[in-house]
N, CA, C and O of each residue as an XYZ file, in Angstrom:
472
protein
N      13.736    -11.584     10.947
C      13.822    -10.231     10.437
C      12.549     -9.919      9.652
O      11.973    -10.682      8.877
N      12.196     -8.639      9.990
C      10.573     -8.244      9.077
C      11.318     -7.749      7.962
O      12.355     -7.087      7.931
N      10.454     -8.281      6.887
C      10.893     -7.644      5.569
C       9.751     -7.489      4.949
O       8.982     -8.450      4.979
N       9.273     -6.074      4.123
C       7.926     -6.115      3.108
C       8.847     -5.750      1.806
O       9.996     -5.330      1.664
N       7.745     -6.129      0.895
C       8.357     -6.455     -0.778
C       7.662     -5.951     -1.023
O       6.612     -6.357     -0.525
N       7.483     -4.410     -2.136
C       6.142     -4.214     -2.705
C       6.273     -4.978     -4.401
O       6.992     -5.807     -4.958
N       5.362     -4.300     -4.667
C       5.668     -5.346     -6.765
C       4.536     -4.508     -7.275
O       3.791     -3.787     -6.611
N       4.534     -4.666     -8.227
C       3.132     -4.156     -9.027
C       3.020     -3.023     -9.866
O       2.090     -2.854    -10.655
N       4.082     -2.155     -9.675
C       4.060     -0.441    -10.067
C       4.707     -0.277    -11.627
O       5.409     -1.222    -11.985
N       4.618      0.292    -12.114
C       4.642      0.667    -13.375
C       4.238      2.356    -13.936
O       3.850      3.419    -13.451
N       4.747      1.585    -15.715
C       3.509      3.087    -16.475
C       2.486      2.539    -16.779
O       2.375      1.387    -17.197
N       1.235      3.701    -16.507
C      -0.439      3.173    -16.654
C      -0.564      4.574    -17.368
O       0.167      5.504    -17.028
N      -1.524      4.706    -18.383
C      -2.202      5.618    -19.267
C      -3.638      5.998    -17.938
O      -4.307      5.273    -17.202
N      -3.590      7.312    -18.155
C      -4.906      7.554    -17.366
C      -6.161      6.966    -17.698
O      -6.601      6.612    -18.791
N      -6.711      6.924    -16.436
C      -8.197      6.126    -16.500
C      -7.870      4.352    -16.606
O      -8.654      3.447    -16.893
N      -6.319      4.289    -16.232
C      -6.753      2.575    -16.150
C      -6.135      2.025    -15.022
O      -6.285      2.793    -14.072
N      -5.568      1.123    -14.753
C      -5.776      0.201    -13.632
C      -5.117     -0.070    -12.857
O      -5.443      0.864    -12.123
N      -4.002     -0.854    -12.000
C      -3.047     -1.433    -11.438
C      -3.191     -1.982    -10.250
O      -3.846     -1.419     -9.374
N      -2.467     -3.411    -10.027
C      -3.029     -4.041     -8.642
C      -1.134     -3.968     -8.181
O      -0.214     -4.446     -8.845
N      -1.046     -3.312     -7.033
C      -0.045     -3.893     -6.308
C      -0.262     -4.635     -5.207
O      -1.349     -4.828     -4.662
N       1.105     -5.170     -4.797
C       1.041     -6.146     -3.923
C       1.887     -6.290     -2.601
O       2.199     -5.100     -2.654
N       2.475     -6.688     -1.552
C       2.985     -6.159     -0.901
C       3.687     -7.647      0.409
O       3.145     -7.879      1.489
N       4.532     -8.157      0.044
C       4.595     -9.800      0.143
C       5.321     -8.907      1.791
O       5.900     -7.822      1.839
N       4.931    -10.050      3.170
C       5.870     -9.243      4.655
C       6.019    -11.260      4.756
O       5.478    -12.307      4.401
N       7.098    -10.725      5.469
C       7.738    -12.062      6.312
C       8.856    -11.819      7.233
O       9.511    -10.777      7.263
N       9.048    -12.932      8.045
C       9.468    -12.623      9.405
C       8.769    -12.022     10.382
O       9.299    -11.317     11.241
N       7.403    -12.289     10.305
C       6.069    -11.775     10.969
C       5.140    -12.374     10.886
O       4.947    -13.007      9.848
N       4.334    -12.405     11.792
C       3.220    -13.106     12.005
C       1.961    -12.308     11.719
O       1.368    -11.642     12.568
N       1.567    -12.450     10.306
C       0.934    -11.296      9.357
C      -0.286    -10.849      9.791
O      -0.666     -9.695      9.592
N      -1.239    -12.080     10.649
C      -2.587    -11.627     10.492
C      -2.866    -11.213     11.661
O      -4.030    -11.239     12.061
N      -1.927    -10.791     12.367
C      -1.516    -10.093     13.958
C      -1.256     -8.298     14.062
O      -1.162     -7.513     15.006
N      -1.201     -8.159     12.535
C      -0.806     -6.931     12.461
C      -1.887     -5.788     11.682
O      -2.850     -6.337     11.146
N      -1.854     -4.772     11.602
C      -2.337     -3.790     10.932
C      -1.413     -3.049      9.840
O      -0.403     -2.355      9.960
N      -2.108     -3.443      8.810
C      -1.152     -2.646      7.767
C      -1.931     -1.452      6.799
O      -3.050     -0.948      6.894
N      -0.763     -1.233      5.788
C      -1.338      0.148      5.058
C      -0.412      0.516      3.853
O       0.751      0.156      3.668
N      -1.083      1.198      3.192
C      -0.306      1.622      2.056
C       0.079      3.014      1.999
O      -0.814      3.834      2.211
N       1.008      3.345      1.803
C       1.330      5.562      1.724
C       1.754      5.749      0.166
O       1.800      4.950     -0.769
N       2.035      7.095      0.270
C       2.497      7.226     -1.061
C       2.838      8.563     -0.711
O       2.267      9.289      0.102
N       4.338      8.927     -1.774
C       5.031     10.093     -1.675
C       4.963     10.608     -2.992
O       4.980      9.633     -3.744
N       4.904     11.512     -3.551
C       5.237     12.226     -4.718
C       6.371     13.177     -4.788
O       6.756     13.740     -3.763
N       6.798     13.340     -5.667
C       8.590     14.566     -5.521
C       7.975     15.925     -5.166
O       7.194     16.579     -5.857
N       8.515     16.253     -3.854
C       8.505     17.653     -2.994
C       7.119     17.142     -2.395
O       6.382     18.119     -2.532
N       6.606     16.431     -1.983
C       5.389     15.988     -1.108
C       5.532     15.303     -0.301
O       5.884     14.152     -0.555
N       5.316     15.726      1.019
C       4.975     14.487      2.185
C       4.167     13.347      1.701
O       3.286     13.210      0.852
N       5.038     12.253      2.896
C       3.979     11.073      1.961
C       2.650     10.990      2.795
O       2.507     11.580      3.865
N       2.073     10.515      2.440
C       0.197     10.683      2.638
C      -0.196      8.953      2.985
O       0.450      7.930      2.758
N      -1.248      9.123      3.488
C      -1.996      7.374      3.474
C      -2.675      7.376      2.442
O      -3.077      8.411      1.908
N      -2.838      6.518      2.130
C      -3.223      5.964      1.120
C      -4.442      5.114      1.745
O      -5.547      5.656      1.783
N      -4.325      4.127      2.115
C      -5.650      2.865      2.610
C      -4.473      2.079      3.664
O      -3.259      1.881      3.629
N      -5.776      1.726      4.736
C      -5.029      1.058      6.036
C      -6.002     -0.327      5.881
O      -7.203     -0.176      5.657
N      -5.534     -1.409      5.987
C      -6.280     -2.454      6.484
C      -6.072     -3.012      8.017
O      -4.919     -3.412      8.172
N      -6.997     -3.155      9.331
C      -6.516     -3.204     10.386
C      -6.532     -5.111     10.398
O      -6.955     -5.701      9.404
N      -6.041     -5.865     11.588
C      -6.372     -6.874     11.172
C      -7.071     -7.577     11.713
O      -6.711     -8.753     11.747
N      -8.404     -7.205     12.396
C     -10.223     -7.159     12.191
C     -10.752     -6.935     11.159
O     -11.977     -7.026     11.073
N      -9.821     -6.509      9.880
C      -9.805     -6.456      8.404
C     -10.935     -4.776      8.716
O     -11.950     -4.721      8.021
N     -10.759     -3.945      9.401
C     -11.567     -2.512      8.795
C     -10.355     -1.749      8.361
O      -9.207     -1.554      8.759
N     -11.365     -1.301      7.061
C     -10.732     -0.122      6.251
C     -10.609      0.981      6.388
O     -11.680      1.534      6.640
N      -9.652      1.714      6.338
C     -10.033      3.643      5.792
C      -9.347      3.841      5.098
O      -8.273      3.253      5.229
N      -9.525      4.839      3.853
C      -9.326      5.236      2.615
C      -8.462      7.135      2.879
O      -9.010      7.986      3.579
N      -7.456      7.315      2.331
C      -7.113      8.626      2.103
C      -8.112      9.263      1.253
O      -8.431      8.510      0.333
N      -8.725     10.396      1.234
C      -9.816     11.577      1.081
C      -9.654     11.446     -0.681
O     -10.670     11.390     -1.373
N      -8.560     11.414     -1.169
C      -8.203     11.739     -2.536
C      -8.436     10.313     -3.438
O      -8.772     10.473     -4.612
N      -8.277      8.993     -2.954
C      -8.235      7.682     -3.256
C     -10.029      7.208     -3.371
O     -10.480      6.370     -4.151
N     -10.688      7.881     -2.528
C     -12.137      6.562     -1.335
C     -12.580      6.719     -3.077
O     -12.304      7.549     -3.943
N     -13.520      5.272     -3.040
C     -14.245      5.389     -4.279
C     -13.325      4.815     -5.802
O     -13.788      4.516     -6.903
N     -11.771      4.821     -5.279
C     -10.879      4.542     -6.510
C     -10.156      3.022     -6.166
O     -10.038      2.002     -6.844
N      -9.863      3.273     -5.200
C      -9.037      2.241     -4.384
C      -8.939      1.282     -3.728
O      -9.214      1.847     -2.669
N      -8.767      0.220     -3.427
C      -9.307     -1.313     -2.534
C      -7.983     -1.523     -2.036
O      -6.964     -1.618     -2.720
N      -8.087     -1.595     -0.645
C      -7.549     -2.757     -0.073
C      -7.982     -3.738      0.415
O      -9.043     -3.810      1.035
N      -6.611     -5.322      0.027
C      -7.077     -6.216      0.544
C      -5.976     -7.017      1.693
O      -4.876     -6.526      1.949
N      -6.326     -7.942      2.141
C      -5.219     -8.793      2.201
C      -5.562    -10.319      1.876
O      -6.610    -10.599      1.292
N      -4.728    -11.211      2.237
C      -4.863    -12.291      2.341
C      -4.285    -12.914      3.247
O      -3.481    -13.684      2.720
N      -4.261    -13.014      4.659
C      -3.791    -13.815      5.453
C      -2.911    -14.840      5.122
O      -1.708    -14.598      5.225
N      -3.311    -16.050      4.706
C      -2.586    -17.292      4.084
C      -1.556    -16.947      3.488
O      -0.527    -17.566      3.760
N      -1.509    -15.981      2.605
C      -0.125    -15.750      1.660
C       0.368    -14.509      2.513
O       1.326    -14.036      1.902
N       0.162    -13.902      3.472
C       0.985    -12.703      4.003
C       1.251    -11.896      2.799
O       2.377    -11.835      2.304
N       0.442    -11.404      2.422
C       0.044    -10.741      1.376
C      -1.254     -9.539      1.566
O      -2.391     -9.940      1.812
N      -0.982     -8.165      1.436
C      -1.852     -7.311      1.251
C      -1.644     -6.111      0.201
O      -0.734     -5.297      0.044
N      -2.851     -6.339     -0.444
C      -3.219     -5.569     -1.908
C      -3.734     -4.402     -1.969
O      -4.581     -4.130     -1.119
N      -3.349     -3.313     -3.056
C      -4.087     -2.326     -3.610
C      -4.007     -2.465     -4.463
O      -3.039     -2.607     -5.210
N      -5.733     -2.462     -4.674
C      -6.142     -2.391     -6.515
C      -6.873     -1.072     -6.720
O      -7.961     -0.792     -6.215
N      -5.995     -0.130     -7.690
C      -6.265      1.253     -8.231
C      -6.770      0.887     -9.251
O      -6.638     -0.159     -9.886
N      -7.737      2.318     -9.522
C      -8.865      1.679    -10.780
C      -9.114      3.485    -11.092
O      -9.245      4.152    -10.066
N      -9.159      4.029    -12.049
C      -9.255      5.228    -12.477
C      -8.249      6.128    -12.351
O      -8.543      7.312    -12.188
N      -7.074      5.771    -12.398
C      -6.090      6.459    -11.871
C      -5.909      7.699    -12.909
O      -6.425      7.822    -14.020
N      -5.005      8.604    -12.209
C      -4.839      9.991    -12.944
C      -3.224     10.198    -12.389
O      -2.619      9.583    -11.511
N      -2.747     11.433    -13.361
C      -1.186     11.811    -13.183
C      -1.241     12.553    -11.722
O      -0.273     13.189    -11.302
N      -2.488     12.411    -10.971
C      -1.901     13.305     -9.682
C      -1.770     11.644     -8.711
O      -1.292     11.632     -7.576
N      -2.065     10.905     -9.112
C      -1.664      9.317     -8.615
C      -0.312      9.038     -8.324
O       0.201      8.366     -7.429
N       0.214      9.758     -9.361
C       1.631      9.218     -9.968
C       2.819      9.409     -8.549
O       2.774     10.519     -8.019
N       3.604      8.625     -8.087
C       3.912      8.453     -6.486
C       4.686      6.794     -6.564
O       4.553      5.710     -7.132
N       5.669      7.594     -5.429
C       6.274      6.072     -5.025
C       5.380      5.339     -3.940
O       5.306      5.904     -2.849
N       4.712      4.182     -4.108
C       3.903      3.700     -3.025
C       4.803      2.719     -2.339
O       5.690      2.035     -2.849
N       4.310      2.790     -0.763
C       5.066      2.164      0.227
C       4.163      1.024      1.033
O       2.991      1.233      0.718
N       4.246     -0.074      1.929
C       3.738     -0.709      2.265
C       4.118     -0.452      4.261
O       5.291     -0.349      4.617
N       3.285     -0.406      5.016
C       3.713     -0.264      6.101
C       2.921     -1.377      7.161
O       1.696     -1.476      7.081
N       3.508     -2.010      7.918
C       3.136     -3.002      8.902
C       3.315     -2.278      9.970
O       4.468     -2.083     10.354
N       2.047     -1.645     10.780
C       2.027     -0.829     12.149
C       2.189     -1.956     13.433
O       2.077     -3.180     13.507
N       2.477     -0.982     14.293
C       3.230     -0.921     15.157
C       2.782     -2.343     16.061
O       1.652     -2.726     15.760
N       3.381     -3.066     16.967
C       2.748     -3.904     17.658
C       4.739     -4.192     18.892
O       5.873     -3.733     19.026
N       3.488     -5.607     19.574
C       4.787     -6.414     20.277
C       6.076     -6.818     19.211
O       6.070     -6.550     18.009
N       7.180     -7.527     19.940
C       7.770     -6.705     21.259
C       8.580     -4.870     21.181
O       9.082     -4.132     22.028
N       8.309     -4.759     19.584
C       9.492     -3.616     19.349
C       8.666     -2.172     19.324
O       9.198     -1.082     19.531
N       7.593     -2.334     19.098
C       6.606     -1.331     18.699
C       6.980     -0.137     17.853
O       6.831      1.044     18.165
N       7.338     -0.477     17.069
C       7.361      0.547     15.637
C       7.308     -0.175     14.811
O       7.332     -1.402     14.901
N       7.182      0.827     13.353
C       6.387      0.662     11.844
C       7.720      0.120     11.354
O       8.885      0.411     11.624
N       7.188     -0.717     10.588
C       8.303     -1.217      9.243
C       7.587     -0.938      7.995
O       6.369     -1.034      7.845
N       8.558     -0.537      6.994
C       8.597     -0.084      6.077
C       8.915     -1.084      4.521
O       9.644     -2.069      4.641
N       8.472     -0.830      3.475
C       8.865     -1.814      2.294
C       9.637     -0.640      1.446
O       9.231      0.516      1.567
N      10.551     -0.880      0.740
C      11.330     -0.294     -0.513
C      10.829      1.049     -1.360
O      11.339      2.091     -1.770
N       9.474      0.376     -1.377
C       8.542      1.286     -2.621
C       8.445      0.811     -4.290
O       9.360      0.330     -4.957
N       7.357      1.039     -4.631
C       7.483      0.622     -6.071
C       6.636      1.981     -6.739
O       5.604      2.561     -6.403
N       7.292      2.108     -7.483
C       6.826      3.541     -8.261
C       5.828      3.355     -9.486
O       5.921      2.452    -10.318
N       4.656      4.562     -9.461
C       3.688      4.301    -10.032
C       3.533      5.256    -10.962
O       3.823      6.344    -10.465
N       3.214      5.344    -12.060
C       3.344      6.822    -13.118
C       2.478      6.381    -13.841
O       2.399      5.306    -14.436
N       1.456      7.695    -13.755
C       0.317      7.754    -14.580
C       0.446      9.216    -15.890
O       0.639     10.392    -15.581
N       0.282      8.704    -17.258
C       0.579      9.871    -17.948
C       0.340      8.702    -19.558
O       0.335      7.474    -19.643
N       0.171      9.781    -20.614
C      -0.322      9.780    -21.417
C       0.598      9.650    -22.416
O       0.233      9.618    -23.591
């Protein structure tokens, strides 16, 4: 069974930091392409950063310049580390493992909620 775990989310004061994390198993991790989204209340959720797994990046328009993704193969583990964050940040972030063999659709993680404010 695929399962993703996100972790990491919290309250952050603007202008500072947060690394989440995003643990998948029941998958064969470094086979896949993953990504991070994020929803805010009354907002579609948006991308956030995709890592493919040739490891290239792309960044959502609002994030590039703020945001890193990583992964780590070995631990089936892939990261976002936010760095300047602001209250328009503030969003439930999701972890998504795209599509592949044999089932071909996205799996999804829980979400861990992120709130930026003063």
């Amino acid at each position: 069974q695929v399962q993703l775990v996100e972790s990491g989310g919290g309250l952050v004061q603007p202008g500072g930091s947060l690394r989440l994390s995003c643990a998948v198993s029941g998958s064969i991790f470094s086979r896949y392409n993953m990504g991070w989204y994020r929803q805010a209340p009354g907002k579609q959720r948006e991308l956030v950063a995709s890592i493919r797994s040739d490891g290239n990046k792309n960044y959502g328009d609002s994030v590039k310049g703020r945001f890193t993704i990583s992964r780590d193969n070995a631990k089936n583990t892939v990261y976002l580390q936010m760095n300047s964050l602001t209250p328009e940040d503030t969003a439930v972030y999701y972890c998504k493992r795209g599509r592949s063999w044999p089932d071909w659709k996205d799996y999804w993680g829980q979400g861990t909620q992120v709130t930026v404010s003063s």
